[in-house]
MOPAC internal coordinates of N, CA, C and O (Angstrom, degrees):
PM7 1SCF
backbone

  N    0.0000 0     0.00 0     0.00 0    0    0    0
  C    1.4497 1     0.00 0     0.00 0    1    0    0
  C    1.5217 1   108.50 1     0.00 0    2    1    0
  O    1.2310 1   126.65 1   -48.77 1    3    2    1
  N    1.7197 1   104.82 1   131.23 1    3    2    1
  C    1.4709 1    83.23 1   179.04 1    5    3    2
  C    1.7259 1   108.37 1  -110.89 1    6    5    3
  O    1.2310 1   111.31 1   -51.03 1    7    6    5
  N    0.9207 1   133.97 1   128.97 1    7    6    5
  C    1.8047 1   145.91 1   169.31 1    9    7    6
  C    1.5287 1   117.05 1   -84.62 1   10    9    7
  O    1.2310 1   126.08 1   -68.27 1   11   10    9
  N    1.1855 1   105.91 1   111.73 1   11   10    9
  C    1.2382 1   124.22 1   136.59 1   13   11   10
  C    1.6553 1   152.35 1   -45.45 1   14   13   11
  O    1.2310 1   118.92 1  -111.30 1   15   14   13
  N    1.1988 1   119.66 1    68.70 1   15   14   13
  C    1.6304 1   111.84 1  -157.36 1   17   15   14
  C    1.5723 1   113.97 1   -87.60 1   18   17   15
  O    1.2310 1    96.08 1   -67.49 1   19   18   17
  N    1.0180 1   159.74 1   112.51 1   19   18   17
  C    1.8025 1   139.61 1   160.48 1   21   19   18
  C    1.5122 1   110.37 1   -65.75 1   22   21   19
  O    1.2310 1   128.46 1   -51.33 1   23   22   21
  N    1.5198 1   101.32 1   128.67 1   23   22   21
  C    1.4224 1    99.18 1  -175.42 1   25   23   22
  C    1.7481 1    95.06 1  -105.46 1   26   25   23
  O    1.2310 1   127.79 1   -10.23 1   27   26   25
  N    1.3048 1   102.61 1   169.77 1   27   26   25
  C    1.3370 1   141.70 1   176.91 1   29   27   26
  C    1.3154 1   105.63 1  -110.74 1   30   29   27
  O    1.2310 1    97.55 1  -142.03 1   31   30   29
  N    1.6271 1   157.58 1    37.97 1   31   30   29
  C    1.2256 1   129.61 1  -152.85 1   33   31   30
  C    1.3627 1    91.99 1    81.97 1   34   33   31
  O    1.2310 1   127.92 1    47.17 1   35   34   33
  N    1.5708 1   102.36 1  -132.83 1   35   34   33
  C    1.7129 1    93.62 1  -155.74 1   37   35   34
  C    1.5418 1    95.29 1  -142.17 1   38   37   35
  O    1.2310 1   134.53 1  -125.71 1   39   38   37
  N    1.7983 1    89.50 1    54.29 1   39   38   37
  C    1.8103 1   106.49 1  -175.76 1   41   39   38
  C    1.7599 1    94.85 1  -139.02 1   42   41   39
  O    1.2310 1   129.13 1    -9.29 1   43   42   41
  N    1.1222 1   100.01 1   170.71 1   43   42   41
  C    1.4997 1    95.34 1   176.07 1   45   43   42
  C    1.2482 1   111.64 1   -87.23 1   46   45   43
  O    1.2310 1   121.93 1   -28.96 1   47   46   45
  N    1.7063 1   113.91 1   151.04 1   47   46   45
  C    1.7866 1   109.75 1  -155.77 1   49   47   46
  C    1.6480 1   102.73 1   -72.37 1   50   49   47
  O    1.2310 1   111.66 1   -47.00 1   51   50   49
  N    1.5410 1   133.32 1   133.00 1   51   50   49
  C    1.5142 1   121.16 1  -172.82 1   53   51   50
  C    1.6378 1   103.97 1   -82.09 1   54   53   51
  O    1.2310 1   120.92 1  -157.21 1   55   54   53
  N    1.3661 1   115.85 1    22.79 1   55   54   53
  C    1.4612 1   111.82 1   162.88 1   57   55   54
  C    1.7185 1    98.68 1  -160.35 1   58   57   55
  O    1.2310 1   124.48 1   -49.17 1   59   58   57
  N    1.1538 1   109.00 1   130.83 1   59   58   57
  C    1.5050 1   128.53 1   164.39 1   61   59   58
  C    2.3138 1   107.23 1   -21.52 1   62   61   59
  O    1.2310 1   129.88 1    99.24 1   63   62   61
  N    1.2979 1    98.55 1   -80.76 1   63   62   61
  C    1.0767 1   117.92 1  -172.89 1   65   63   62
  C    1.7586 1    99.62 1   -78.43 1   66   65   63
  O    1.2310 1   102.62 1  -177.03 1   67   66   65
  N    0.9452 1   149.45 1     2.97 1   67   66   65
  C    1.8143 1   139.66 1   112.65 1   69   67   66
  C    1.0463 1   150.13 1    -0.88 1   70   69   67
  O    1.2310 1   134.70 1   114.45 1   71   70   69
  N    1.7930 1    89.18 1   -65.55 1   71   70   69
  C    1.2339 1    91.73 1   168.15 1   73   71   70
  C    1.0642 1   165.48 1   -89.60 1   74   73   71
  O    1.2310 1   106.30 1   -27.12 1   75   74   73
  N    1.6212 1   143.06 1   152.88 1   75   74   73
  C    1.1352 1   132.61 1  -148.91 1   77   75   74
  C    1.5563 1   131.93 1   -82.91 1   78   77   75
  O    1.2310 1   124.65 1   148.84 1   79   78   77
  N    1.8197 1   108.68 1   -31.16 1   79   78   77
  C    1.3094 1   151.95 1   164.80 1   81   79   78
  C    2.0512 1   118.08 1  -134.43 1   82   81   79
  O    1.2310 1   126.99 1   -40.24 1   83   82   81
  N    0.9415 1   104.16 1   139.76 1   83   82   81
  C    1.2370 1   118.95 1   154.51 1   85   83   82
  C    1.7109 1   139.69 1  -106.96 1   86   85   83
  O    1.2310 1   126.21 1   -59.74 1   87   86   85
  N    1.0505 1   105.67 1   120.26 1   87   86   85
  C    1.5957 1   109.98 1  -161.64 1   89   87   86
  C    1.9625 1    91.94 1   -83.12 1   90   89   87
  O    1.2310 1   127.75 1   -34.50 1   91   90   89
  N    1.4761 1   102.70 1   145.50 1   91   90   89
  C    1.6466 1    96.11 1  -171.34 1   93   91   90
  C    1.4949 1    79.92 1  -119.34 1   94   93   91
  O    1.2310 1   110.10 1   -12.62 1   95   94   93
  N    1.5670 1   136.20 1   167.38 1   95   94   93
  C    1.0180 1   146.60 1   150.16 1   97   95   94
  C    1.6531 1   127.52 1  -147.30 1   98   97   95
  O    1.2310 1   128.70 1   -31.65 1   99   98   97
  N    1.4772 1   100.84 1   148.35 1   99   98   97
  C    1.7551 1    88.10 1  -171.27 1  101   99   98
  C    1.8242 1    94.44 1  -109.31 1  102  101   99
  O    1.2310 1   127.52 1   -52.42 1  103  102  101
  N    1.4386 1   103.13 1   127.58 1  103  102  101
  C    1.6974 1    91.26 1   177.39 1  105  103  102
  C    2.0623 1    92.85 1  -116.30 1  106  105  103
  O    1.2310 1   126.62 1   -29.43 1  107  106  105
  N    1.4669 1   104.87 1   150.57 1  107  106  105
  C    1.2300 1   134.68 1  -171.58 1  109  107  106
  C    1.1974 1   119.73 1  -162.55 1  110  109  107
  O    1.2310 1   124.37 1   -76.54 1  111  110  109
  N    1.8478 1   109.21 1   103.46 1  111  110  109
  C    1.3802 1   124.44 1  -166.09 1  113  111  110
  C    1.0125 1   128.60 1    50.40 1  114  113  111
  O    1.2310 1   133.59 1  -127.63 1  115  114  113
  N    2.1784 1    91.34 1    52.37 1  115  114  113
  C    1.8863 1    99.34 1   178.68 1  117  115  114
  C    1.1592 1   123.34 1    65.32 1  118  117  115
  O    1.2310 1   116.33 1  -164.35 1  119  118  117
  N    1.5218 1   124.57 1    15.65 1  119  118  117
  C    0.6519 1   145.55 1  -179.70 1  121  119  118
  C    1.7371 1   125.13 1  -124.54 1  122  121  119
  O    1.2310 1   114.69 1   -51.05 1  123  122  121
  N    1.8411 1   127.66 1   128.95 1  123  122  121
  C    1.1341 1   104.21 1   172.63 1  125  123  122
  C    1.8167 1    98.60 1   -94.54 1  126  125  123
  O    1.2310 1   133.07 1   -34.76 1  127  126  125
  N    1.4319 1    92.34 1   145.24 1  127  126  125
  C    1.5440 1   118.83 1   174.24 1  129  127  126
  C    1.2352 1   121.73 1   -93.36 1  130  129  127
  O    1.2310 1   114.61 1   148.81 1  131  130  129
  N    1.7363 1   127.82 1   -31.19 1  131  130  129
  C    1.5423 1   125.77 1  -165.66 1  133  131  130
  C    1.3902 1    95.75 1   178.87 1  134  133  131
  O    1.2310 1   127.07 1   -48.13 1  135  134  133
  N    1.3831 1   104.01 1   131.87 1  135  134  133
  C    1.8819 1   116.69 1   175.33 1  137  135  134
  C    1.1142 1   103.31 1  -123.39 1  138  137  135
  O    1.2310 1   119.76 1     9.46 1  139  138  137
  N    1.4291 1   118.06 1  -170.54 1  139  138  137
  C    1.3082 1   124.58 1  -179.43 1  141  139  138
  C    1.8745 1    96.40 1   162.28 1  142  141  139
  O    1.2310 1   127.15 1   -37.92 1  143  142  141
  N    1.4418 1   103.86 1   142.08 1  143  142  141
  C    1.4383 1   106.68 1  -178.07 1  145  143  142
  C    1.7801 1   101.29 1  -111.56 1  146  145  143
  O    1.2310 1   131.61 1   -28.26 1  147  146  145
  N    1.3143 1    95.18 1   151.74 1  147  146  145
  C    1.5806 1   108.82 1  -178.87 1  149  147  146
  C    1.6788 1   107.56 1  -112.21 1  150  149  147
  O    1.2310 1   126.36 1   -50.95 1  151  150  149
  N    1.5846 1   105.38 1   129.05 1  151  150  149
  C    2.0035 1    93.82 1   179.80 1  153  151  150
  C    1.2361 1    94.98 1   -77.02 1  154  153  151
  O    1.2310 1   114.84 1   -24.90 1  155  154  153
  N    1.0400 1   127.39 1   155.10 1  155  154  153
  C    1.8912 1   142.28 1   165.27 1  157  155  154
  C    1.3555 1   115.82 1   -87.93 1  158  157  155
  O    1.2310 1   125.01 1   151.10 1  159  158  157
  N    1.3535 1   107.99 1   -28.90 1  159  158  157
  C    1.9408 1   115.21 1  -164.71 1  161  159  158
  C    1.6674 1   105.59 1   -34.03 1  162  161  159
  O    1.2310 1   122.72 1   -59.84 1  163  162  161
  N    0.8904 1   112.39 1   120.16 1  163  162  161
  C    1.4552 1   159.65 1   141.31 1  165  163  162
  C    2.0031 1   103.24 1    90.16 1  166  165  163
  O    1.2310 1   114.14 1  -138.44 1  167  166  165
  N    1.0165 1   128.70 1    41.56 1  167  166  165
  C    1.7092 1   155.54 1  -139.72 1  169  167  166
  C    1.5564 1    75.19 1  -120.98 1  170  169  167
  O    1.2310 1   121.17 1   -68.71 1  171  170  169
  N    1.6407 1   115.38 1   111.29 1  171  170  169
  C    1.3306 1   105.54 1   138.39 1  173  171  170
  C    1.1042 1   136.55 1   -73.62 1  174  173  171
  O    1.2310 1   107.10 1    -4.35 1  175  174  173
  N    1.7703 1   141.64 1   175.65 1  175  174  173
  C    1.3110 1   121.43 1   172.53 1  177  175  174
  C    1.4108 1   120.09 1   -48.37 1  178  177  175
  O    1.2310 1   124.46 1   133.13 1  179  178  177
  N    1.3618 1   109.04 1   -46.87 1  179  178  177
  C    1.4172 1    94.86 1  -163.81 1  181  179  178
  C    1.7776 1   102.13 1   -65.77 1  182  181  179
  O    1.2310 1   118.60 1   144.82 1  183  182  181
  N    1.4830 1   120.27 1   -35.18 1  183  182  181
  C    1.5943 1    95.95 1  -175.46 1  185  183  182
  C    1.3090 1   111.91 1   -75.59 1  186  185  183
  O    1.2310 1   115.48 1  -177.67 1  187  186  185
  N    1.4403 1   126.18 1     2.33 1  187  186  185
  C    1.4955 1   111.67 1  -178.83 1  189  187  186
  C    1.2744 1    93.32 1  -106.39 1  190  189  187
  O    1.2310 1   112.81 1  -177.64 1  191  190  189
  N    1.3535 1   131.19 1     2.36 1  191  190  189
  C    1.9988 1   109.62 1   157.69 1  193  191  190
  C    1.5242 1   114.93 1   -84.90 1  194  193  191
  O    1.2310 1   124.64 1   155.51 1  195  194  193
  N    1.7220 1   108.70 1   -24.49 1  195  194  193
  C    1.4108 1   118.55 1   178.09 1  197  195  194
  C    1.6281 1   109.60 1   -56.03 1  198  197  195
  O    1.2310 1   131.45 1   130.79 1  199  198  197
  N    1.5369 1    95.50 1   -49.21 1  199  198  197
  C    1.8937 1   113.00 1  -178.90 1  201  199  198
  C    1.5978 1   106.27 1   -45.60 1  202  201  199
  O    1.2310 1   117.39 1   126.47 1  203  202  201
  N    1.2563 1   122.58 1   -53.53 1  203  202  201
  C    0.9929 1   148.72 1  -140.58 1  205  203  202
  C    1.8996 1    95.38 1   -94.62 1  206  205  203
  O    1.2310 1   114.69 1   139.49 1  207  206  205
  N    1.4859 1   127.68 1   -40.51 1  207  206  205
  C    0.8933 1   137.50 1  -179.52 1  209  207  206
  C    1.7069 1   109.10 1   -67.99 1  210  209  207
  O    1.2310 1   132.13 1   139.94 1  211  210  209
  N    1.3457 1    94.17 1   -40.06 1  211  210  209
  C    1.4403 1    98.62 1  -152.21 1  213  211  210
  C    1.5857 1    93.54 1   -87.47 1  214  213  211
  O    1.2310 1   111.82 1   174.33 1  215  214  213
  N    1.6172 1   133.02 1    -5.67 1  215  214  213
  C    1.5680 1   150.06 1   157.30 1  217  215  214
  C    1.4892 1   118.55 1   -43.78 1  218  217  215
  O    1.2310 1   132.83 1   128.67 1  219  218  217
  N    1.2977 1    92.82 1   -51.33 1  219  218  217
  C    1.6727 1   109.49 1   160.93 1  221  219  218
  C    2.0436 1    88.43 1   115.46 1  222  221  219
  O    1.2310 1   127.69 1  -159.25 1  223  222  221
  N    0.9160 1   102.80 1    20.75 1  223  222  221
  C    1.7337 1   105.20 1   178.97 1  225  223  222
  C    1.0786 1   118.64 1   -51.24 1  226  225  223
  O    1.2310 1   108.85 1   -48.55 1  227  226  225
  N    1.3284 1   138.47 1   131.45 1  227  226  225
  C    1.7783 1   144.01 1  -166.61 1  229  227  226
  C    1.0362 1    85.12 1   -88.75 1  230  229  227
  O    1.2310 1   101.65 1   125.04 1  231  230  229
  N    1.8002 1   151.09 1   -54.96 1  231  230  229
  C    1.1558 1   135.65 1  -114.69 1  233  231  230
  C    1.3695 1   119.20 1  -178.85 1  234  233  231
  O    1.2310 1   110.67 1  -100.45 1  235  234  233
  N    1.4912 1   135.15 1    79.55 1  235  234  233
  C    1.4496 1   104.18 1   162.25 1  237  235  234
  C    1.2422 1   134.41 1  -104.32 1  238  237  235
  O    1.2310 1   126.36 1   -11.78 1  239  238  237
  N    1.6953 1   105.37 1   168.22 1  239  238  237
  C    1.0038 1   127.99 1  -164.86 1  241  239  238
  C    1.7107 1   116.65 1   -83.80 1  242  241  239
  O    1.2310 1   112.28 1   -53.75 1  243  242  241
  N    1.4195 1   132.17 1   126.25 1  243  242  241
  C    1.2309 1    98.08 1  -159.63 1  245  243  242
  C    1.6935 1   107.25 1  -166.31 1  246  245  243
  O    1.2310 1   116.96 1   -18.72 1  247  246  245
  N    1.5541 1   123.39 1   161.28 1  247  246  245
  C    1.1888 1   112.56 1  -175.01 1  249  247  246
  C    1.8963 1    93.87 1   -82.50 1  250  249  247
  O    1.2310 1   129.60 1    51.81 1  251  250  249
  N    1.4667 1    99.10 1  -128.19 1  251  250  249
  C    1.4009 1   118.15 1   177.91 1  253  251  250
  C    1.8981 1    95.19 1   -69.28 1  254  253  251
  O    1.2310 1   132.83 1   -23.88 1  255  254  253
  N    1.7795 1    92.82 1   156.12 1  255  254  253
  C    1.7932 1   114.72 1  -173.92 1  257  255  254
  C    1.5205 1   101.45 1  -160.32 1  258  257  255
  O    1.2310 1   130.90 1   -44.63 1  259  258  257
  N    1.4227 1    96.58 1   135.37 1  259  258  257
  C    1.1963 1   118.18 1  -170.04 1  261  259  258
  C    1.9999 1    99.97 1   -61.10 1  262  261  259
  O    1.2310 1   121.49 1   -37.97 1  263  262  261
  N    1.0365 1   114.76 1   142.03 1  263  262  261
  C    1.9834 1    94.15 1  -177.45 1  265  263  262
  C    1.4686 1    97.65 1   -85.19 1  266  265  263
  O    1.2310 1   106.88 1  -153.76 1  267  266  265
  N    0.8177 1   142.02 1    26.24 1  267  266  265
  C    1.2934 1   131.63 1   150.98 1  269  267  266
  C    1.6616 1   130.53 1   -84.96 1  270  269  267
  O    1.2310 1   128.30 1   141.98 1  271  270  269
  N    1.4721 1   101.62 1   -38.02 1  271  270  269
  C    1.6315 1   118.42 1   158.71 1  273  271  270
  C    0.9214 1   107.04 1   -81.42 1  274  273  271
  O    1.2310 1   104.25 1   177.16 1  275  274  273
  N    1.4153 1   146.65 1    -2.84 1  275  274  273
  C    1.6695 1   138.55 1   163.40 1  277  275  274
  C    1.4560 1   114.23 1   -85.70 1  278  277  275
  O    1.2310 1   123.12 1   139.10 1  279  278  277
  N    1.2704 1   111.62 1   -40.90 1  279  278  277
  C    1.1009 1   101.09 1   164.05 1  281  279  278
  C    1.4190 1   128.55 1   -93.58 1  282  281  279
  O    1.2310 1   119.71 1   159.85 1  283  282  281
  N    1.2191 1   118.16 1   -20.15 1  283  282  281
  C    1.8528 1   121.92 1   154.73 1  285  283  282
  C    1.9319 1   101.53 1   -27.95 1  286  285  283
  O    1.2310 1   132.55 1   100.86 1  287  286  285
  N    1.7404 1    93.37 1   -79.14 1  287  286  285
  C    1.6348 1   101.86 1   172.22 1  289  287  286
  C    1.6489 1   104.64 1   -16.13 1  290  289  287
  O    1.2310 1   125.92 1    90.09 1  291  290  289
  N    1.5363 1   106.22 1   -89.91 1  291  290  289
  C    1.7431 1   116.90 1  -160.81 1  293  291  290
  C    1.2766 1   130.41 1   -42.60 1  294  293  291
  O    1.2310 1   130.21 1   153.88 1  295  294  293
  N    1.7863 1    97.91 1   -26.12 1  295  294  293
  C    1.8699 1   102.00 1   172.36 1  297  295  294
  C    1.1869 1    93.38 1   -91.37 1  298  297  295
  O    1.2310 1   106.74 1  -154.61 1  299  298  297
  N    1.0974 1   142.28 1    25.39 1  299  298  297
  C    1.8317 1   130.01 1   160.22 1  301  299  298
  C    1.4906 1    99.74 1  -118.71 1  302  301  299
  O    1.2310 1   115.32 1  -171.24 1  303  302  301
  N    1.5287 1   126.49 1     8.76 1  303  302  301
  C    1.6748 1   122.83 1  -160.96 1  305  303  302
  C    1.2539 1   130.99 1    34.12 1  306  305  303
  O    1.2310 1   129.60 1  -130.72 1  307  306  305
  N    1.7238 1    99.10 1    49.28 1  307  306  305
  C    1.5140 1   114.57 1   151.77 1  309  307  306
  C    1.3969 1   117.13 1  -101.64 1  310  309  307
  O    1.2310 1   123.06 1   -74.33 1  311  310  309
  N    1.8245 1   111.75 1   105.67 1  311  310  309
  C    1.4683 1    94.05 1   175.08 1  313  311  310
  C    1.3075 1   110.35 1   -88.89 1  314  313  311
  O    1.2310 1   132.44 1     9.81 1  315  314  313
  N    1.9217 1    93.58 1  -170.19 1  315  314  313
  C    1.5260 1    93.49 1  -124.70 1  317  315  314
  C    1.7817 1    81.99 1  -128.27 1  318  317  315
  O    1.2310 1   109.29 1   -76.87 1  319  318  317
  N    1.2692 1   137.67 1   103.13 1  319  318  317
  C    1.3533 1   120.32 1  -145.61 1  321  319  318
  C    1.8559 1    85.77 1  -120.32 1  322  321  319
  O    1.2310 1   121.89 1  -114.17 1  323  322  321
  N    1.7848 1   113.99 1    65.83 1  323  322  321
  C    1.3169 1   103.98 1  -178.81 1  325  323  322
  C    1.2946 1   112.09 1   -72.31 1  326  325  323
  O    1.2310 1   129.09 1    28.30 1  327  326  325
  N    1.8034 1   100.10 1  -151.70 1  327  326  325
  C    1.3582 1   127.28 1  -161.88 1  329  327  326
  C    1.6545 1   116.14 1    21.77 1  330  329  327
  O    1.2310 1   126.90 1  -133.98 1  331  330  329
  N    0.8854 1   104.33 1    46.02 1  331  330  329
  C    1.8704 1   109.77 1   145.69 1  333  331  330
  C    1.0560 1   143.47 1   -89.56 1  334  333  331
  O    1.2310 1   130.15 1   -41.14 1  335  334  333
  N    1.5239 1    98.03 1   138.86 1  335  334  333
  C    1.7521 1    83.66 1   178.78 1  337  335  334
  C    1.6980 1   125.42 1  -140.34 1  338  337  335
  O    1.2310 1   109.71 1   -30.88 1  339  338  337
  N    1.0770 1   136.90 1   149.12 1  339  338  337
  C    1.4535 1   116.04 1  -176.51 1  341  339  338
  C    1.7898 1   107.89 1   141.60 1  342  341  339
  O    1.2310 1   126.07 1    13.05 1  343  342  341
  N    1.0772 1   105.93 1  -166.95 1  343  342  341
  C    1.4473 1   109.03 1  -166.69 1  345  343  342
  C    1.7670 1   106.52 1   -86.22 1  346  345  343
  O    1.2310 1   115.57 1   -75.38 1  347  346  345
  N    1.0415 1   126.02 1   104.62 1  347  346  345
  C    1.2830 1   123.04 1   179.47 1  349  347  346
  C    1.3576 1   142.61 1   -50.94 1  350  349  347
  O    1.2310 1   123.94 1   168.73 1  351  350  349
  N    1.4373 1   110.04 1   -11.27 1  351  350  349
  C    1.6321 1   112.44 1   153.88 1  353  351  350
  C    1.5141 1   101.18 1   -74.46 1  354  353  351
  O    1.2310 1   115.68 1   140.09 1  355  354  353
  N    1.2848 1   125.80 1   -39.91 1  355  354  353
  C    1.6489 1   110.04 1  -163.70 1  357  355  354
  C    1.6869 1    98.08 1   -74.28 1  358  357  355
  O    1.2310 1   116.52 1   152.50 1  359  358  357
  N    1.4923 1   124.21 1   -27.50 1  359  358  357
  C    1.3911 1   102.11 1  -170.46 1  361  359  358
  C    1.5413 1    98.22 1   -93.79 1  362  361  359
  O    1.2310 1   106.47 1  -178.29 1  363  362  361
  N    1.2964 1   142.75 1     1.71 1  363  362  361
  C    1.4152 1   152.29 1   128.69 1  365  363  362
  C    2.0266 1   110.22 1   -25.44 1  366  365  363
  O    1.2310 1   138.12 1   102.28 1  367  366  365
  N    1.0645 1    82.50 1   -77.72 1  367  366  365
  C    1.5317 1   104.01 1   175.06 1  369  367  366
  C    1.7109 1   106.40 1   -37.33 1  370  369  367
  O    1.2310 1   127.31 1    89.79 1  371  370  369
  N    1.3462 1   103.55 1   -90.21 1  371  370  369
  C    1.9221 1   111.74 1   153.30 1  373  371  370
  C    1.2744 1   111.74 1    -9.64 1  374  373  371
  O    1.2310 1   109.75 1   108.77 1  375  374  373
  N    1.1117 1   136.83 1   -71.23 1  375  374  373
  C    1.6929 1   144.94 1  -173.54 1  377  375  374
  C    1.3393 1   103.72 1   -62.14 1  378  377  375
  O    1.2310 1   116.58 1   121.81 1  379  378  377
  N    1.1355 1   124.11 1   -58.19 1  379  378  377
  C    1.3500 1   129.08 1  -173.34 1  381  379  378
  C    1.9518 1   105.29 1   -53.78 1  382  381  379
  O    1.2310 1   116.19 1   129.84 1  383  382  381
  N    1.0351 1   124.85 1   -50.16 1  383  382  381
  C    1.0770 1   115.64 1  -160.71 1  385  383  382
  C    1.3650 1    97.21 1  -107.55 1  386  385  383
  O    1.2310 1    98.30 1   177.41 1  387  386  385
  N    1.1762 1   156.45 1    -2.59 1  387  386  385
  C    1.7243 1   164.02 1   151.77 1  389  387  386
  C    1.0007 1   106.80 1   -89.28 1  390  389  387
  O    1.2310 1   115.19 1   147.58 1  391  390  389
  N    1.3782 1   126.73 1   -32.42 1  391  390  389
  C    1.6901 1   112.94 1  -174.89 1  393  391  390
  C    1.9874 1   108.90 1    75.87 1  394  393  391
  O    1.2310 1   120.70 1     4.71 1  395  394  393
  N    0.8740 1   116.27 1  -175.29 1  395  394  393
  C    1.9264 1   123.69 1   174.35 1  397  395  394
  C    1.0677 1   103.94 1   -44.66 1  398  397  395
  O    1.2310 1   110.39 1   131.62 1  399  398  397
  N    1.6946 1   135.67 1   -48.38 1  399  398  397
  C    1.0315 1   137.44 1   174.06 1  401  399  398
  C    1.7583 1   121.77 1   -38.70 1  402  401  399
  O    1.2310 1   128.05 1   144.61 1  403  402  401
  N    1.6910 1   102.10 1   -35.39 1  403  402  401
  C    1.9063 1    88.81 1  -162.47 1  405  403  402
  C    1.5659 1    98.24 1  -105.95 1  406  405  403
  O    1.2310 1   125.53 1  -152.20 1  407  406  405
  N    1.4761 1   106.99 1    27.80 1  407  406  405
  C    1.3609 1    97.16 1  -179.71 1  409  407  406
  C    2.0255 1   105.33 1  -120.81 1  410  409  407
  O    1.2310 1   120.10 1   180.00 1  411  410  409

């Protein structure tokens, strides 16, 4: 699965269109396999869900989202795993070992 996160620093961004970078990750058997960060500079939401769409991303992870990029995401079957909040290795961590369920 690959995830999409927007960071804040090195928290998850508390708004979709915030953030500055997005951390991408591929997890496989609870496991993360391969990251990589994306710059955002000057990417409105909608082109950084397009960016993000066109990545091949299952899923991001995310604070607040405009519902227009949430649902942009869902008719392309990117879900949309908002209102989060917190330090993004621990809700990394969380996902990894709960799966959709512990988030």
């Amino acid at each position: 699965m690959k995830l999409a996160i927007p960071l804040w620093e090195d928290k998850i961004a508390p708004f979709f269109g915030a953030a500055s970078r997005v951390l991408v990750i591929t997890i496989r058997d609870g496991r993360v396999e391969g990251e990589s960060y994306l710059r955002l500079k000057g990417k409105s939401p909608i082109e950084t869900a397009s960016h993000l769409a066109n990545l091949g991303v299952d899923g991001v992870l995310c604070g607040g989202i405009q519902s227009y990029c949430k649902e942009w995401l869902a008719d392309r079957g990117v879900a949309v795993f908002d209102n989060r909040v917190g330090d993004a290795d621990e809700i990394i961590r969380v996902f990894c070992t709960l799966g959709e369920s512990g988030i």
